[in-house]
N, CA, C and O atoms as a GROMACS GRO file, in nm:
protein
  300
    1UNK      N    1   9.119  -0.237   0.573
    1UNK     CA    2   9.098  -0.367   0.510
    1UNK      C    3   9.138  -0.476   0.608
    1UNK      O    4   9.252  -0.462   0.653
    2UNK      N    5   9.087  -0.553   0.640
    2UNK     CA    6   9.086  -0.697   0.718
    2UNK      C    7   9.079  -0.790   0.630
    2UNK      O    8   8.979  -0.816   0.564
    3UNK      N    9   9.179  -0.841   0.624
    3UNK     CA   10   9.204  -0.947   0.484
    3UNK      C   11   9.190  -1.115   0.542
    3UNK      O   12   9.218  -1.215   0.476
    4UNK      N   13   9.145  -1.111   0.666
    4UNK     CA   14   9.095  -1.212   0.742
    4UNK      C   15   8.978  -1.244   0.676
    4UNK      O   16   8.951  -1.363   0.656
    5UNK      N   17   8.878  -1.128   0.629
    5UNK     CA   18   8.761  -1.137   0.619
    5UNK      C   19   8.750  -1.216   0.482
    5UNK      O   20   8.640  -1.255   0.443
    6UNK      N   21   8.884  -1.243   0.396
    6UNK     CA   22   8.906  -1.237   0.254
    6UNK      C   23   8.986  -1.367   0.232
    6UNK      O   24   8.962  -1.432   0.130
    7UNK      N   25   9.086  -1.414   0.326
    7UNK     CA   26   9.183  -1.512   0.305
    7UNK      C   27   9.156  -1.638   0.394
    7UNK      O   28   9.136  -1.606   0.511
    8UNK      N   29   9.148  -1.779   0.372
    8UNK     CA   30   9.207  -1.861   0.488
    8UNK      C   31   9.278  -1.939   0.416
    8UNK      O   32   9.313  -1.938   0.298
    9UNK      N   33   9.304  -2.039   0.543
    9UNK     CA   34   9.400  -2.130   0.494
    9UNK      C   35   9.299  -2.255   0.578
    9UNK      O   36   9.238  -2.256   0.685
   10UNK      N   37   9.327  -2.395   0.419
   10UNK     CA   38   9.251  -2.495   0.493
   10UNK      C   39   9.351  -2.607   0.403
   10UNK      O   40   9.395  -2.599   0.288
   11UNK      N   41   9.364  -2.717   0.512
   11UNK     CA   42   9.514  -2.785   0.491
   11UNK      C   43   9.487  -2.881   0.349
   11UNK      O   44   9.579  -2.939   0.294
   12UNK      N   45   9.359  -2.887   0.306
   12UNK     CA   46   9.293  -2.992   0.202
   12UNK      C   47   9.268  -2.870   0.108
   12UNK      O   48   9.159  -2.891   0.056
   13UNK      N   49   9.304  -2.785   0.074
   13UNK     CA   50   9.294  -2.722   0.004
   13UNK      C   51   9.413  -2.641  -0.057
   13UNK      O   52   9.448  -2.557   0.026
   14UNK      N   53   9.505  -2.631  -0.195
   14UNK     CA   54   9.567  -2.571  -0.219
   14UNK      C   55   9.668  -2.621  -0.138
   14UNK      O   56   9.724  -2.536  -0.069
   15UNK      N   57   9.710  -2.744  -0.126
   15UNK     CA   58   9.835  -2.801  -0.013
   15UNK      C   59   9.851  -2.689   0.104
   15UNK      O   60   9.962  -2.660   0.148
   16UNK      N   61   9.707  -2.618   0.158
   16UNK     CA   62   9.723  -2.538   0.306
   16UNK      C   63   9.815  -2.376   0.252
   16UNK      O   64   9.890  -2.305   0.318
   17UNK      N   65   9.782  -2.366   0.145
   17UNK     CA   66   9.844  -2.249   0.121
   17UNK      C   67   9.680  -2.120   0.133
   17UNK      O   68   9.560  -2.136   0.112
   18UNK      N   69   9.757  -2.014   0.173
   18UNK     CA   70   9.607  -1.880   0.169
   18UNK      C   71   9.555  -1.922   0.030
   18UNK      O   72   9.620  -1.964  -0.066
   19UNK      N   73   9.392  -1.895   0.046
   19UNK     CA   74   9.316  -1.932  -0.081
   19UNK      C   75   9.182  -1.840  -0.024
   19UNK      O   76   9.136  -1.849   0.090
   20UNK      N   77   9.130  -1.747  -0.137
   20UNK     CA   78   9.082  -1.680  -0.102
   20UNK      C   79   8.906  -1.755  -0.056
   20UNK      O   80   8.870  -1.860  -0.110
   21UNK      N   81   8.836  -1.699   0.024
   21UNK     CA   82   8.768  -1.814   0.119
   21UNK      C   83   8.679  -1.802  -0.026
   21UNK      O   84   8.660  -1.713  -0.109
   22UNK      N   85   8.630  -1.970  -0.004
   22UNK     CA   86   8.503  -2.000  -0.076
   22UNK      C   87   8.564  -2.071  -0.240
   22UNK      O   88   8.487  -2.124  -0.320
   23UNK      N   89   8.704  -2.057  -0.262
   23UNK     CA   90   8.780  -2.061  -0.384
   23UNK      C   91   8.863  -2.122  -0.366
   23UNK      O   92   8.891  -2.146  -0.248
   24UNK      N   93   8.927  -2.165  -0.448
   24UNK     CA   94   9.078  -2.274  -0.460
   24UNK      C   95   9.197  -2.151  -0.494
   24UNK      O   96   9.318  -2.165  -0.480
   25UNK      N   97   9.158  -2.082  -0.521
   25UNK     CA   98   9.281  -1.952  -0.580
   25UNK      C   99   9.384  -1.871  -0.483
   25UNK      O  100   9.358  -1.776  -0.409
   26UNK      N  101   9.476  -1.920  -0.501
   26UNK     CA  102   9.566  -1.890  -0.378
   26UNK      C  103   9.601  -1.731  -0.441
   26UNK      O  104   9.603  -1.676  -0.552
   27UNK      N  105   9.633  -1.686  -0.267
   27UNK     CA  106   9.692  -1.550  -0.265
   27UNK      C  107   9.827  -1.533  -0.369
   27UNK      O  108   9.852  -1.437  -0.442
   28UNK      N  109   9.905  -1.658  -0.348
   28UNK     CA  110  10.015  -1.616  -0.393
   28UNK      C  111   9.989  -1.619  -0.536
   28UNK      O  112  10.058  -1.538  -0.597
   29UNK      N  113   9.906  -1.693  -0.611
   29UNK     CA  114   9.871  -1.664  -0.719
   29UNK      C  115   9.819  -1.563  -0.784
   29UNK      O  116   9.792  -1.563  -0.904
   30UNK      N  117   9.808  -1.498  -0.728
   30UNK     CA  118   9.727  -1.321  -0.790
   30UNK      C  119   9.835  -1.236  -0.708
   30UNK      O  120   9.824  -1.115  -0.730
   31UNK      N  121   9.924  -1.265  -0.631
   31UNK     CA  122  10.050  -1.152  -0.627
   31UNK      C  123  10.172  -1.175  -0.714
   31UNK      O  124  10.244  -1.084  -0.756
   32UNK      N  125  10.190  -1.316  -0.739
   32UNK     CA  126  10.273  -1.309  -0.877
   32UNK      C  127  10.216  -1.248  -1.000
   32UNK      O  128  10.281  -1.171  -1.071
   33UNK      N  129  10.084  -1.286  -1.026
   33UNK     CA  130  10.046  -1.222  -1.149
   33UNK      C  131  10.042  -1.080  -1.132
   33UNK      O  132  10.094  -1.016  -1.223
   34UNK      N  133   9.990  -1.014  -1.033
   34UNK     CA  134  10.063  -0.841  -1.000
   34UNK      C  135  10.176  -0.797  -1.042
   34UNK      O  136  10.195  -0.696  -1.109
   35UNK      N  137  10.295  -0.915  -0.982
   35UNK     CA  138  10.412  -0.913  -1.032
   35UNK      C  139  10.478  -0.889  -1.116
   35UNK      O  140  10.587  -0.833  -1.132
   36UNK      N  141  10.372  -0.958  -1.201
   36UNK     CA  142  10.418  -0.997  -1.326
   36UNK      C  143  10.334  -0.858  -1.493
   36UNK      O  144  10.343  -0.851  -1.615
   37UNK      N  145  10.270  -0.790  -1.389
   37UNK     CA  146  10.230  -0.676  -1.431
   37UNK      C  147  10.079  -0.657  -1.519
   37UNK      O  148  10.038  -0.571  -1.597
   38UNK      N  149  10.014  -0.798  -1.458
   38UNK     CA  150   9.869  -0.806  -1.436
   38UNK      C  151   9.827  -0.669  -1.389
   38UNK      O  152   9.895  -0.594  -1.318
   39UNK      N  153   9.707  -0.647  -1.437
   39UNK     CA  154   9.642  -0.537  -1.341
   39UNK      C  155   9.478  -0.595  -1.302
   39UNK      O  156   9.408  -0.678  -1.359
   40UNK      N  157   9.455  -0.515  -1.183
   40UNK     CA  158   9.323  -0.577  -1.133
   40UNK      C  159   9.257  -0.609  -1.174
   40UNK      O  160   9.220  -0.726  -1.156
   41UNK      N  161   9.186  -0.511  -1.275
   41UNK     CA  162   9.094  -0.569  -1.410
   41UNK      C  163   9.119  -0.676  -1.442
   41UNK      O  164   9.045  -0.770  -1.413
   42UNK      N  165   9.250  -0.693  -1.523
   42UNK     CA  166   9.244  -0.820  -1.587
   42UNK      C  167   9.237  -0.963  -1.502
   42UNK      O  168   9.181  -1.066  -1.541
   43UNK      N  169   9.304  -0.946  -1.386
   43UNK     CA  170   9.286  -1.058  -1.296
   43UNK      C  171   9.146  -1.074  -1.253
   43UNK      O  172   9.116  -1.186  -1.211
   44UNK      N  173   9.038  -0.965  -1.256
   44UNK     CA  174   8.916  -0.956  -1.205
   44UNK      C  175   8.787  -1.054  -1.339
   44UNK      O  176   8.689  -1.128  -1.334
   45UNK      N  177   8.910  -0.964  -1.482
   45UNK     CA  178   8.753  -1.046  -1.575
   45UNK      C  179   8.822  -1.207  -1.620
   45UNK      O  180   8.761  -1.290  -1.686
   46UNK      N  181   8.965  -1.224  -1.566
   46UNK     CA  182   9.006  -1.364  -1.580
   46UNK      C  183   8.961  -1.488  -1.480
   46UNK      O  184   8.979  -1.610  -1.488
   47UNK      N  185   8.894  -1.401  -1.381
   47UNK     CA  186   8.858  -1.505  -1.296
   47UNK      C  187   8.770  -1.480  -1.194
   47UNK      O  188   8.783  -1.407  -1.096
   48UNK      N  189   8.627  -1.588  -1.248
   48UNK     CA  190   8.506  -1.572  -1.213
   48UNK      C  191   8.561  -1.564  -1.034
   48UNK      O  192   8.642  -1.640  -0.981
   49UNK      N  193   8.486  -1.452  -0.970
   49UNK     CA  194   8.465  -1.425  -0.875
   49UNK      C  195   8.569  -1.387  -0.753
   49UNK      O  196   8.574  -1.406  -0.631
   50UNK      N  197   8.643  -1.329  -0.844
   50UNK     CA  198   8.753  -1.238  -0.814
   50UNK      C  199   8.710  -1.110  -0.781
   50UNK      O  200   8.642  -1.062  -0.872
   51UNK      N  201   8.726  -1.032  -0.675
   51UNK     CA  202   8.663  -0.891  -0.682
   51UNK      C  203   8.828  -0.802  -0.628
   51UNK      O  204   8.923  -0.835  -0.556
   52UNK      N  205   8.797  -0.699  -0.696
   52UNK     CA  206   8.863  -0.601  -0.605
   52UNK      C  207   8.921  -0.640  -0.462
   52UNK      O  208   9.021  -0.706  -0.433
   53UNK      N  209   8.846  -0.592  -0.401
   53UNK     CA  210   8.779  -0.659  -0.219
   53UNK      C  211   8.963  -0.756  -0.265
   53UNK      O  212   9.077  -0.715  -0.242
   54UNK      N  213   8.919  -0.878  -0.328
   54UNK     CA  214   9.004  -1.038  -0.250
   54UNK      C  215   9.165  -0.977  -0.322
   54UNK      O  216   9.266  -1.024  -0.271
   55UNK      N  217   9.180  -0.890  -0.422
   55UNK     CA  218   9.318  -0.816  -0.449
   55UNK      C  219   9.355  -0.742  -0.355
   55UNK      O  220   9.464  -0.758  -0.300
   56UNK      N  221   9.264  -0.645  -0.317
   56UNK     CA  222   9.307  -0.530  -0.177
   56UNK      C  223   9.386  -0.644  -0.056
   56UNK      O  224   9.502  -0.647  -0.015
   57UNK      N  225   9.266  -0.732  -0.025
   57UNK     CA  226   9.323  -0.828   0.074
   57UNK      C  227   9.495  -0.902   0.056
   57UNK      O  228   9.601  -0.878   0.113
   58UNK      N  229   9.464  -0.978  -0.026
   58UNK     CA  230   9.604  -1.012  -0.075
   58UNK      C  231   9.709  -0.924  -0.068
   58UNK      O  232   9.804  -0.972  -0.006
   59UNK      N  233   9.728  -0.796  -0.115
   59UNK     CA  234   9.827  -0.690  -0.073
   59UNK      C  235   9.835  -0.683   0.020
   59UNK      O  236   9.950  -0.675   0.061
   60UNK      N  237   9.708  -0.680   0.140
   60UNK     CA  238   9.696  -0.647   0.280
   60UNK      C  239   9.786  -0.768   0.358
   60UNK      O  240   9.852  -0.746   0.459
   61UNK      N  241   9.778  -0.883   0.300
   61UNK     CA  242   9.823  -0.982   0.343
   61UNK      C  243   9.930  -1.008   0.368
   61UNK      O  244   9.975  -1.047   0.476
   62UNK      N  245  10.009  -0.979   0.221
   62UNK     CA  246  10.145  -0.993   0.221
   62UNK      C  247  10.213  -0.882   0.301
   62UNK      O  248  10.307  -0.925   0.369
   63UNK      N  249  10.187  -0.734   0.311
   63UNK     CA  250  10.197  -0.622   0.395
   63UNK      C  251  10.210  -0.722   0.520
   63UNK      O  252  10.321  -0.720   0.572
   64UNK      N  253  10.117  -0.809   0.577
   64UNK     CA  254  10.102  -0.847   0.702
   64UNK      C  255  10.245  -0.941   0.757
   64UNK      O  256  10.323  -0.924   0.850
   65UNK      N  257  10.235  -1.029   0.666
   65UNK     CA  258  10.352  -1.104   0.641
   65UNK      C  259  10.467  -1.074   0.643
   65UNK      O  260  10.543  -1.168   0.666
   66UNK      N  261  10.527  -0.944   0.622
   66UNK     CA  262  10.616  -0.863   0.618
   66UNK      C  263  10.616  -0.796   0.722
   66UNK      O  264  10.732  -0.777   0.759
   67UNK      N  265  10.539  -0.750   0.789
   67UNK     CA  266  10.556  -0.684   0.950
   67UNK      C  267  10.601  -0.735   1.050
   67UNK      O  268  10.617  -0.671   1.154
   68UNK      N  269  10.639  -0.903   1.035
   68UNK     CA  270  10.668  -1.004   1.092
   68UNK      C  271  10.846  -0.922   1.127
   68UNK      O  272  10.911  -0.833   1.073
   69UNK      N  273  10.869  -1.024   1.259
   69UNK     CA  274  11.022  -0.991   1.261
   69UNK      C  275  11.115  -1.031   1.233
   69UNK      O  276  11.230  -1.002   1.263
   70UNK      N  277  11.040  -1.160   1.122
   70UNK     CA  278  11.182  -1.198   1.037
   70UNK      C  279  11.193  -1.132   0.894
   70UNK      O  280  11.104  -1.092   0.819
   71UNK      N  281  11.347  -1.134   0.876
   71UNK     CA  282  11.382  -1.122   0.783
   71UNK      C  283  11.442  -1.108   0.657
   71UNK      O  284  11.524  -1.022   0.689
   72UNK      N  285  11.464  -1.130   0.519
   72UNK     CA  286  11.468  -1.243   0.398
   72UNK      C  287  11.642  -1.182   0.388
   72UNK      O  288  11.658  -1.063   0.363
   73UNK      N  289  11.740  -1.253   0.406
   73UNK     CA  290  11.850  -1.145   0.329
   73UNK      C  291  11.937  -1.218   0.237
   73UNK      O  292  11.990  -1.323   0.272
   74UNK      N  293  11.959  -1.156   0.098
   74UNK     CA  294  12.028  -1.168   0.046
   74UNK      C  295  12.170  -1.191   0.027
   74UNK      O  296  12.245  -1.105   0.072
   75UNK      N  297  12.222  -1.294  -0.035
   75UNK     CA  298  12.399  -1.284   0.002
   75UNK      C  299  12.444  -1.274  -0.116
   75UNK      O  300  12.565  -1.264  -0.136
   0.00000   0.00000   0.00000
C-alpha cells in the first residue's frame, strides 16, 4: 500500500492537516473513529466516497509516522 497515492496535505485545506486527496476528510478523522471502534463498513457507508483503499492508507500512514525517530513518552 502507498498511501501517497491516497493522502495529501494542502495548506487551504483542513488547516494543512492529511485529507484524503480529492476530499476535505482528514486522516486523523477516520483513525479516531477506528479508535473509537468504528469499523470500515460503517465509516465506508457514512461517508460518500470513502473506500477501503483511503482506510488501508490511513493505517499505512500513521504506521509511517511512527517509523519516524521520534518518540512520544509518557511521564
Amino acid at each position: 500500500m502507498n498511501w501517497q497515492d491516497y493522502i495529501e496535505v494542502r495548506p487551504e485545506v483542513a488547516v494543512g492537516k492529511p485529507v484524503f486527496k480529492g476530499t476535505r476528510l482528514t486522516v486523523e478523522f477516520v483513525l479516531e473513529r477506528l479508535s473509537e471502534g468504528a469499523t470500515a463498513d460503517d465509516l465506508i457507508d457514512n461517508y460518500v466516497g470513502l473506500t477501503a483503499d483511503h482506510i488501508r492508507a490511513a493505517t499505512a500512514y500513521a504506521a509511517a509516522v511512527l517509523r519516524r525517530d521520534e518518540l512520544v513518552w509518557s511521564t
